[in-house]
MMTF fields as JSON, N, C-alpha, C and O atoms, coordinates in Angstrom:
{
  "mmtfVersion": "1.0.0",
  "mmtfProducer": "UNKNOWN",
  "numBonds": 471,
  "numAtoms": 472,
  "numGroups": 118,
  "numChains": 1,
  "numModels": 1,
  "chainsPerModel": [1],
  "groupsPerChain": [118],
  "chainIdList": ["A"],
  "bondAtomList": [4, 2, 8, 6, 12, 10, 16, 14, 20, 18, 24, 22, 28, 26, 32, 30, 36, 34, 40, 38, 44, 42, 48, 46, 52, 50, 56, 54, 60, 58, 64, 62, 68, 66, 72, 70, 76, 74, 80, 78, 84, 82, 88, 86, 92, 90, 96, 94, 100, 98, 104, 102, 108, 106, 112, 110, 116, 114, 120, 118, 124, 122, 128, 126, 132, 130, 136, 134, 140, 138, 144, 142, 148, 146, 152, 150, 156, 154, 160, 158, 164, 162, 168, 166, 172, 170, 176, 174, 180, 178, 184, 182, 188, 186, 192, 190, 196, 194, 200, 198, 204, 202, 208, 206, 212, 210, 216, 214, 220, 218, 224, 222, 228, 226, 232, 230, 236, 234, 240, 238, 244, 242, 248, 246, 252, 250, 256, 254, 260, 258, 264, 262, 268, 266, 272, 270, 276, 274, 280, 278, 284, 282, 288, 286, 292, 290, 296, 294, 300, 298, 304, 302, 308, 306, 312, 310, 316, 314, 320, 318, 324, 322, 328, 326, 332, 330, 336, 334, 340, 338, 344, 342, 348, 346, 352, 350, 356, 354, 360, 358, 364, 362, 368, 366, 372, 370, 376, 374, 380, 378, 384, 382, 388, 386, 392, 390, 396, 394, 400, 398, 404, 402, 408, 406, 412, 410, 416, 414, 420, 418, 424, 422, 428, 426, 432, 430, 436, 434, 440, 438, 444, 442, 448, 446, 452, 450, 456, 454, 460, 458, 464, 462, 468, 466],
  "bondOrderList": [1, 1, 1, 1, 1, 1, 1, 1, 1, 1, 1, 1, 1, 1, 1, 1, 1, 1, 1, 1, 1, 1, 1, 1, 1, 1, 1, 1, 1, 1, 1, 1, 1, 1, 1, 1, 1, 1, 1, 1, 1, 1, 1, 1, 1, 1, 1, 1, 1, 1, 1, 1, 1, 1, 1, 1, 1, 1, 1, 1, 1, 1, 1, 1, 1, 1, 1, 1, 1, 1, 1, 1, 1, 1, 1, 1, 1, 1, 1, 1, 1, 1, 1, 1, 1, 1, 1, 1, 1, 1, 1, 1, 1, 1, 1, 1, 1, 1, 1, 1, 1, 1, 1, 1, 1, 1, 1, 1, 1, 1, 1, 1, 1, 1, 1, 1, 1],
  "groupList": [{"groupName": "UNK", "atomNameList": ["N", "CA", "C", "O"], "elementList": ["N", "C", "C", "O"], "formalChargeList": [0, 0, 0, 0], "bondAtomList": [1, 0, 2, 1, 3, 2], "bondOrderList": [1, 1, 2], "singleLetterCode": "X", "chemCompType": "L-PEPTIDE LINKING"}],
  "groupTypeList": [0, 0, 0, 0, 0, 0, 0, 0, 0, 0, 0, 0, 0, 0, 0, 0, 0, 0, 0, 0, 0, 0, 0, 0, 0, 0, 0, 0, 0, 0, 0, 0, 0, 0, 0, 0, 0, 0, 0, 0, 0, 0, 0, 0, 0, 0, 0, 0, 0, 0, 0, 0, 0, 0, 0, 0, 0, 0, 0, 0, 0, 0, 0, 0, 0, 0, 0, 0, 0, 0, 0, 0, 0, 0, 0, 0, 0, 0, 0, 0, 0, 0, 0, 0, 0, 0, 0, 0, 0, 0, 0, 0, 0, 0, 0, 0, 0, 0, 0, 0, 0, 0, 0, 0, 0, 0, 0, 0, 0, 0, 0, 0, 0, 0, 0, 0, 0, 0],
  "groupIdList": [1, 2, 3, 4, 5, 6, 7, 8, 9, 10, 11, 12, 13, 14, 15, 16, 17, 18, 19, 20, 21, 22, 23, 24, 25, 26, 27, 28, 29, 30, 31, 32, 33, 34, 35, 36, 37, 38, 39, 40, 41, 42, 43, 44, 45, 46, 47, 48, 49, 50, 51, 52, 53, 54, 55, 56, 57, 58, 59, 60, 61, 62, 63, 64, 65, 66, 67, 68, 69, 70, 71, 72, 73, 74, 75, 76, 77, 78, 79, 80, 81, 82, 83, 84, 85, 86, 87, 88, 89, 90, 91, 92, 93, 94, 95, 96, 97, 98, 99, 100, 101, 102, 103, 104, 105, 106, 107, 108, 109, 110, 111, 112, 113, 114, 115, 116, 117, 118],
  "secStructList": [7, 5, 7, 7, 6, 6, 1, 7, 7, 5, 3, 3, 3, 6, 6, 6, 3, 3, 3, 3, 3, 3, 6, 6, 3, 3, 3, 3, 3, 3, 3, 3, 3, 3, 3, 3, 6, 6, 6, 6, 3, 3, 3, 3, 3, 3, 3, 3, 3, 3, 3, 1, 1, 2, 2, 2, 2, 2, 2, 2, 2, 2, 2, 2, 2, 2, 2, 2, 7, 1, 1, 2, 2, 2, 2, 2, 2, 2, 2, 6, 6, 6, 6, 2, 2, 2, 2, 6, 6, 2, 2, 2, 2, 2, 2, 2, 7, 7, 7, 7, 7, 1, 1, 2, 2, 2, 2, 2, 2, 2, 2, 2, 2, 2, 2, 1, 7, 7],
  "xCoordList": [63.042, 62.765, 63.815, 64.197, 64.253, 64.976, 64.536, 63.355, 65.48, 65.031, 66.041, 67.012, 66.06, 66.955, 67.3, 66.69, 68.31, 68.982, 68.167, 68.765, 66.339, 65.963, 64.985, 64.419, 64.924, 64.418, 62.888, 61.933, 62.994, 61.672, 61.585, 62.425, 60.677, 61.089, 61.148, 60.639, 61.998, 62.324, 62.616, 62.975, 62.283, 62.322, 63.374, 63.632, 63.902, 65.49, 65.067, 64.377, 65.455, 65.493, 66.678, 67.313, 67.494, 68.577, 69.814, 69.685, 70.874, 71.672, 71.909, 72.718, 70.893, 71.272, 70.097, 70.079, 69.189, 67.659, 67.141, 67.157, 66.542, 65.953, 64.887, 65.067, 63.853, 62.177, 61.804, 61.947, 61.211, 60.327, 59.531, 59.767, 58.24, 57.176, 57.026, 57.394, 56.73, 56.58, 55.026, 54.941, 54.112, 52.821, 53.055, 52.084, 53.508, 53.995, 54.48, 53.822, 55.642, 56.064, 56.74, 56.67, 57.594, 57.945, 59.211, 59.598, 60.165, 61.535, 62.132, 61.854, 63.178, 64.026, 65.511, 66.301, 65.785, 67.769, 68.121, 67.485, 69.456, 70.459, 71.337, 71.556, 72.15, 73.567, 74.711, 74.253, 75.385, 76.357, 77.504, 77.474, 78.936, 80.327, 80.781, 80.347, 81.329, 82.093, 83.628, 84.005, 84.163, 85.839, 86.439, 86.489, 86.759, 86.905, 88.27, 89.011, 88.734, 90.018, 90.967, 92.154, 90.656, 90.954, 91.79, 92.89, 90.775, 91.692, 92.024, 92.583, 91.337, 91.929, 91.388, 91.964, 89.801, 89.558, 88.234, 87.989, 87.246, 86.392, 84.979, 84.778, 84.069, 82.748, 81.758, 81.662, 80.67, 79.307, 78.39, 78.377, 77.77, 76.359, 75.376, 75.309, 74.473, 73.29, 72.381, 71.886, 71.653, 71.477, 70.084, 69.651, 69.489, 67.771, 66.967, 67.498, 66.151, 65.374, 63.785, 63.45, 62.924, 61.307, 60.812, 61.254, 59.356, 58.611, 57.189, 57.218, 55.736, 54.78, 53.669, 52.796, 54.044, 53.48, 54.689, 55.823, 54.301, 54.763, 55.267, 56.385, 54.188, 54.433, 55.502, 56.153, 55.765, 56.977, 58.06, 58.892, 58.382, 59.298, 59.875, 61.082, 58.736, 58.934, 59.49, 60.565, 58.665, 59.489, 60.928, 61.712, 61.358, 62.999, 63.97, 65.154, 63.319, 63.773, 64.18, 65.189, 63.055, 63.385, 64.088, 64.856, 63.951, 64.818, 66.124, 66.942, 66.677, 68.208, 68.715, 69.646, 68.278, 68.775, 68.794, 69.731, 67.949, 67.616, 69.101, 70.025, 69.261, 70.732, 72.176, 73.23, 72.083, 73.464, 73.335, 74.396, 72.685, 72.801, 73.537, 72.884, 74.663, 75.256, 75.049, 75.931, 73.882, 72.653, 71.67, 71.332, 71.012, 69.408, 69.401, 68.251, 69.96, 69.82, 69.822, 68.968, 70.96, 71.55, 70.608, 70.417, 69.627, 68.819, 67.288, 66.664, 66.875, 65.874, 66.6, 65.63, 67.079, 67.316, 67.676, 67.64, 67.992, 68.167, 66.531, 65.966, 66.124, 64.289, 63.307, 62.13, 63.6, 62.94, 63.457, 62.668, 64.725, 65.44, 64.475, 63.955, 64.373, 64.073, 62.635, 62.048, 61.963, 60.763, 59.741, 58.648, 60.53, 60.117, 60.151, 59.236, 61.444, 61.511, 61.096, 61.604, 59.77, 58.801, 57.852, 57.58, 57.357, 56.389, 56.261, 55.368, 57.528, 57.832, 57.174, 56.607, 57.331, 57.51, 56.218, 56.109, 55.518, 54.573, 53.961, 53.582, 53.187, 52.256, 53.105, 52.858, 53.968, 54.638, 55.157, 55.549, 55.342, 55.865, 54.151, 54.196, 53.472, 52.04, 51.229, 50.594, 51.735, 51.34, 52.396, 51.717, 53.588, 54.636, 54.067, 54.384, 53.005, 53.163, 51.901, 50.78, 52.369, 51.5, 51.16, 51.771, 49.454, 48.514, 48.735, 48.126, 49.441, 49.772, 48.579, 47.527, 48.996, 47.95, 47.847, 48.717, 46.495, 46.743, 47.05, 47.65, 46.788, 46.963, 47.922, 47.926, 48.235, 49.023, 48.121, 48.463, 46.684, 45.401, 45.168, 44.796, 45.328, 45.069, 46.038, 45.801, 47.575, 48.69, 48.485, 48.667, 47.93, 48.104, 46.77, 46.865, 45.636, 44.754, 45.721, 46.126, 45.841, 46.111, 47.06, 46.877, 47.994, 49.146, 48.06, 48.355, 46.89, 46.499, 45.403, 45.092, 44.882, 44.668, 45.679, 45.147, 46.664, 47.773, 48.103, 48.257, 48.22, 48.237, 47.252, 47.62, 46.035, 44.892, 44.683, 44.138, 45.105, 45.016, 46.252, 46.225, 47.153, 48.619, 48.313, 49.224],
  "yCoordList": [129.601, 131.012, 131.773, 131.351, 132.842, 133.323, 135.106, 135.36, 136.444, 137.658, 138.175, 137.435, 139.418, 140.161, 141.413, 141.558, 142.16, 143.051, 144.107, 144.849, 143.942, 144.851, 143.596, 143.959, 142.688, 141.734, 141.355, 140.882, 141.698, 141.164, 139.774, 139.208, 139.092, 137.635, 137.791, 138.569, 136.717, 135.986, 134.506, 133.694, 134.474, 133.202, 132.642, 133.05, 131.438, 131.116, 129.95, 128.998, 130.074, 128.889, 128.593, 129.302, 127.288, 126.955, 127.989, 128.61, 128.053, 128.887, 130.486, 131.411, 130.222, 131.036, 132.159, 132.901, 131.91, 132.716, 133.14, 132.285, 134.488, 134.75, 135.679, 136.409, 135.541, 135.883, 136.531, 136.041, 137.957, 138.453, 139.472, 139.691, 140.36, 140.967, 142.455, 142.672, 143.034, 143.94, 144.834, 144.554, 145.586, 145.821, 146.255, 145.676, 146.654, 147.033, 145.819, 145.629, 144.85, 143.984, 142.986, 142.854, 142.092, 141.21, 141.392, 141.97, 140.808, 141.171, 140.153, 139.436, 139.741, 138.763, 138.981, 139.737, 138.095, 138.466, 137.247, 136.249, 137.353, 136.264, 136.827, 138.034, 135.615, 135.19, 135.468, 135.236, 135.701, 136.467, 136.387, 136.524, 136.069, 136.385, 137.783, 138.129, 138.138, 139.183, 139.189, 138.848, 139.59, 140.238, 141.621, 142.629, 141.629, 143.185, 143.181, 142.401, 144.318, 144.829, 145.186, 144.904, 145.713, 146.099, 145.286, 145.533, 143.915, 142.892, 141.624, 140.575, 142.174, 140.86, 139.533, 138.477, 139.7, 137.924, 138.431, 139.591, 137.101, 136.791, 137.003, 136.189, 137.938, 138.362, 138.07, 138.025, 137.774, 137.25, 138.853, 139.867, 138.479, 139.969, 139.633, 138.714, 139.963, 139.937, 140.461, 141.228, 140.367, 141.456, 141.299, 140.303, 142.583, 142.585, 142.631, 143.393, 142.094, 142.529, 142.648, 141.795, 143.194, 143.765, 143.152, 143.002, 142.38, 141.658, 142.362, 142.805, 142.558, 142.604, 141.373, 141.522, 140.484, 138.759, 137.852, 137.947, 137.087, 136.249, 135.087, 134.571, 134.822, 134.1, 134.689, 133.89, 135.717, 136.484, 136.223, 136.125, 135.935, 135.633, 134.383, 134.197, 133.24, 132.066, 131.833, 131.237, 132.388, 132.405, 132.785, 132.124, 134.178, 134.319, 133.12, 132.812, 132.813, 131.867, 130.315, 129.616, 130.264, 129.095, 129.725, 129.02, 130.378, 131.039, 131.199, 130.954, 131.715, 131.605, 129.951, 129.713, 129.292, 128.179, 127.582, 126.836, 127.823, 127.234, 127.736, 126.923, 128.898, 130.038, 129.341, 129.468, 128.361, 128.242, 126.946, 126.658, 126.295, 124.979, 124.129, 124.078, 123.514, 123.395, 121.671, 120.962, 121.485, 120.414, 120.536, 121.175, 119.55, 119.594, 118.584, 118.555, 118.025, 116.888, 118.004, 118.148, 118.648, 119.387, 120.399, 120.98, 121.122, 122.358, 121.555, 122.237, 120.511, 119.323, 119.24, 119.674, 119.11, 118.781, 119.893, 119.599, 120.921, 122.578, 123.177, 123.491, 123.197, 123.7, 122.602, 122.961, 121.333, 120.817, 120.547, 120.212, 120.628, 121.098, 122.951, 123.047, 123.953, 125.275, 125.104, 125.772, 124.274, 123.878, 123.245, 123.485, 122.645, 121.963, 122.618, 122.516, 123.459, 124.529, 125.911, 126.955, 125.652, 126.769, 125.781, 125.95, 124.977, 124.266, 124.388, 124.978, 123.587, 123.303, 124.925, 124.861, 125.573, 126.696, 128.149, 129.225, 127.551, 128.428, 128.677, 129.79, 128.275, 128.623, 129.417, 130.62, 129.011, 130.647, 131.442, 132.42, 131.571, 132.466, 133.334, 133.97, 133.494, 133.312, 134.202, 135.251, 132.96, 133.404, 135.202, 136.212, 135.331, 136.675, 137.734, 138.907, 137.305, 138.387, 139.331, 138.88, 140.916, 141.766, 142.225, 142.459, 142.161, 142.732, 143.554, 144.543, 143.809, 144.472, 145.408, 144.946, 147.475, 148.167, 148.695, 149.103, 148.47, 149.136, 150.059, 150.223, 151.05, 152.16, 153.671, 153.683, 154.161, 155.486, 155.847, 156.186, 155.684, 156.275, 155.077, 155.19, 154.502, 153.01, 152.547, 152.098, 152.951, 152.665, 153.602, 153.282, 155.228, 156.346, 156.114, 156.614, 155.363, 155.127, 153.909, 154.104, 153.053, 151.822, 152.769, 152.647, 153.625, 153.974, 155.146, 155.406, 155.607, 156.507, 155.488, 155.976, 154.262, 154.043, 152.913, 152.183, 152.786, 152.542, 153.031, 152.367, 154.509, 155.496, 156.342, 157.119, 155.878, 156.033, 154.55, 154.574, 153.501, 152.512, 152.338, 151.738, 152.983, 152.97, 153.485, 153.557],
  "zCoordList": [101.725, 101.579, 102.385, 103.476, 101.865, 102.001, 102.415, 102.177, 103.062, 102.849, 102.053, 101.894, 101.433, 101.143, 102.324, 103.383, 101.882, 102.502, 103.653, 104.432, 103.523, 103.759, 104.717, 105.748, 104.414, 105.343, 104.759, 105.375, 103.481, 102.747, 102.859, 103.558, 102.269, 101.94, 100.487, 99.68, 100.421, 99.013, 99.024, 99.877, 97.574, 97.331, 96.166, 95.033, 97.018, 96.339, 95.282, 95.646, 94.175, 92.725, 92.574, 91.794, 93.359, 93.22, 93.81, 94.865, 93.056, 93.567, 92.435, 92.511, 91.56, 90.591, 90.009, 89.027, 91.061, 91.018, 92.159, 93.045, 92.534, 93.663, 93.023, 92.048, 93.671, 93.352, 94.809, 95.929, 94.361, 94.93, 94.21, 93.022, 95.102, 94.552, 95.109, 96.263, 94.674, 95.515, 94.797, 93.602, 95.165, 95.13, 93.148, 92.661, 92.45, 91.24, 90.4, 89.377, 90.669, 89.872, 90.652, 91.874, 89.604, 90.153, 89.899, 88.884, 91.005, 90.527, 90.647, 91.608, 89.687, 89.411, 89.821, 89.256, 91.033, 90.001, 89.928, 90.269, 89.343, 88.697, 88.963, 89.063, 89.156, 90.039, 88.491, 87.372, 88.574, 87.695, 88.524, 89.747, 87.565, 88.284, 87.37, 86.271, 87.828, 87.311, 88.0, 89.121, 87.132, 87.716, 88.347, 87.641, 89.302, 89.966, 89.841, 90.439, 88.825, 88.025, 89.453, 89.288, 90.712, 91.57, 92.449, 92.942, 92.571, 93.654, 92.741, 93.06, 91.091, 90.583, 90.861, 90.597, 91.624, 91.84, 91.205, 90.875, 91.071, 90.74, 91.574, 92.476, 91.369, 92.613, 91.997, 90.77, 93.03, 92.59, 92.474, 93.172, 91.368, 91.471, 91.294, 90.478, 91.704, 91.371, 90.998, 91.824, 89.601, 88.029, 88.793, 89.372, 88.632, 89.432, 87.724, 86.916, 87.415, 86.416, 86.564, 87.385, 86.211, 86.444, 85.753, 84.614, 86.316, 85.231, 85.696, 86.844, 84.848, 85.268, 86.08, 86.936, 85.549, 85.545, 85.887, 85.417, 86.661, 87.078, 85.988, 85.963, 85.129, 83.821, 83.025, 82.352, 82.971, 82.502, 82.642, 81.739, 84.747, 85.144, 84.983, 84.827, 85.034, 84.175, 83.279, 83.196, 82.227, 80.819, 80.68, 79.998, 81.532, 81.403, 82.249, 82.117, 82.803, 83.456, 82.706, 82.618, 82.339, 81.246, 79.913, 79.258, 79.726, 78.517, 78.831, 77.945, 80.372, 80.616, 80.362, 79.594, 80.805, 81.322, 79.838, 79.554, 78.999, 77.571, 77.144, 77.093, 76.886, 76.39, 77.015, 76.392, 78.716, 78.665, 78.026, 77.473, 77.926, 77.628, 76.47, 75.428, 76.46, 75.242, 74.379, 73.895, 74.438, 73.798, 74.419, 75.415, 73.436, 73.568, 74.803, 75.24, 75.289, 76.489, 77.793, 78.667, 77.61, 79.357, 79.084, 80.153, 77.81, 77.802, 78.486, 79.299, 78.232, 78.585, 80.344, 80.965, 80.821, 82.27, 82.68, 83.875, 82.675, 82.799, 82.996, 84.044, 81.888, 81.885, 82.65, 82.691, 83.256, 84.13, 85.355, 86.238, 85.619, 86.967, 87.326, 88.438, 86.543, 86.716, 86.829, 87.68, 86.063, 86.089, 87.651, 88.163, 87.819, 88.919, 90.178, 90.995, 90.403, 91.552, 91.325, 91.734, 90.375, 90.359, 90.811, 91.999, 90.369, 90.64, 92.166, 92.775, 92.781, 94.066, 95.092, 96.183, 94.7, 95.047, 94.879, 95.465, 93.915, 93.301, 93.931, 93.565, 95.295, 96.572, 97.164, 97.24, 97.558, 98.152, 97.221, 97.856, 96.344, 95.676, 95.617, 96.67, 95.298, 95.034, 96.406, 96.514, 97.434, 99.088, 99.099, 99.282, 98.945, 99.036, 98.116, 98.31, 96.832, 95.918, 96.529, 96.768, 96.759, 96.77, 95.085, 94.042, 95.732, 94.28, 93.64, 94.049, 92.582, 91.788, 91.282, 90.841, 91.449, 91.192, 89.366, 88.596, 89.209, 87.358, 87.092, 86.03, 87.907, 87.571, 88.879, 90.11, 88.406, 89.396, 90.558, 91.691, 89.969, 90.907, 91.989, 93.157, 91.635, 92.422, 93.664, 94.785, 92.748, 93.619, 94.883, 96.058, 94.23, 95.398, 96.573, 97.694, 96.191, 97.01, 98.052, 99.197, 97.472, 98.174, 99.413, 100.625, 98.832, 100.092, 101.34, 102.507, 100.604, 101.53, 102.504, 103.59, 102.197, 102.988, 103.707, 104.544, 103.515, 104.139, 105.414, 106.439, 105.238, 105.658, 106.924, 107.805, 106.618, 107.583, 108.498, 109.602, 107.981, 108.798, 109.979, 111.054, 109.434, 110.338, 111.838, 112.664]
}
């Protein structure tokens, strides 16, 4: 486990996935190179994407790894390499996620008594 920039925790899937939650959703990124026209070399980014469910995040997950795969053998050891370090991982990932609120009314209660408990 890992934090990000702000000192949350997160949680690392290899070198090419990082997972965290926050009271609303779940957020994904992926490891991406890109080229910076500027210095001319090669930089890492990292693409944030929003899921509601966790099962969601799964699924894109296995769906990237399905997309680079160039056979059915390396897409089979790709989706159970990704597979397994969810598995591995699913209690904490699980233990980090704040409860997601249904509704606007819900979210604004949760912060006011946030707010009175502070």
């Amino acid at each position: 486990m890992s934090k990000d920039k702000l000192g949350r925790q997160m949680i690392t899937l290899g070198e090419t996935y990082r997972l965290r939650s926050d009271r609303y959703q779940w957020i994904l990124e992926e490891r991406r190179e890109g080229f910076n026209r500027k210095t001319q070399e090669v930089v890492e980014n990292w693409h944030q994407s929003y899921y509601p469910t966790i099962s969601q995040v799964a699924l894109r997950i296995v769906n990237s790894e399905a997309e680079q795969a160039e056979s059915l053998e390396e897409m089979s050891q790709r989706i159970e390499a990704v597979s397994e370090a969810l598995a591995n991982n699913i209690n904490v990932v699980l233990a980090t996620a704040v409860p997601s609120a249904a509704s606007h009314e819900e979210a604004k209660a949760l912060d006011e008594v946030e707010e009175v408990s502070a």
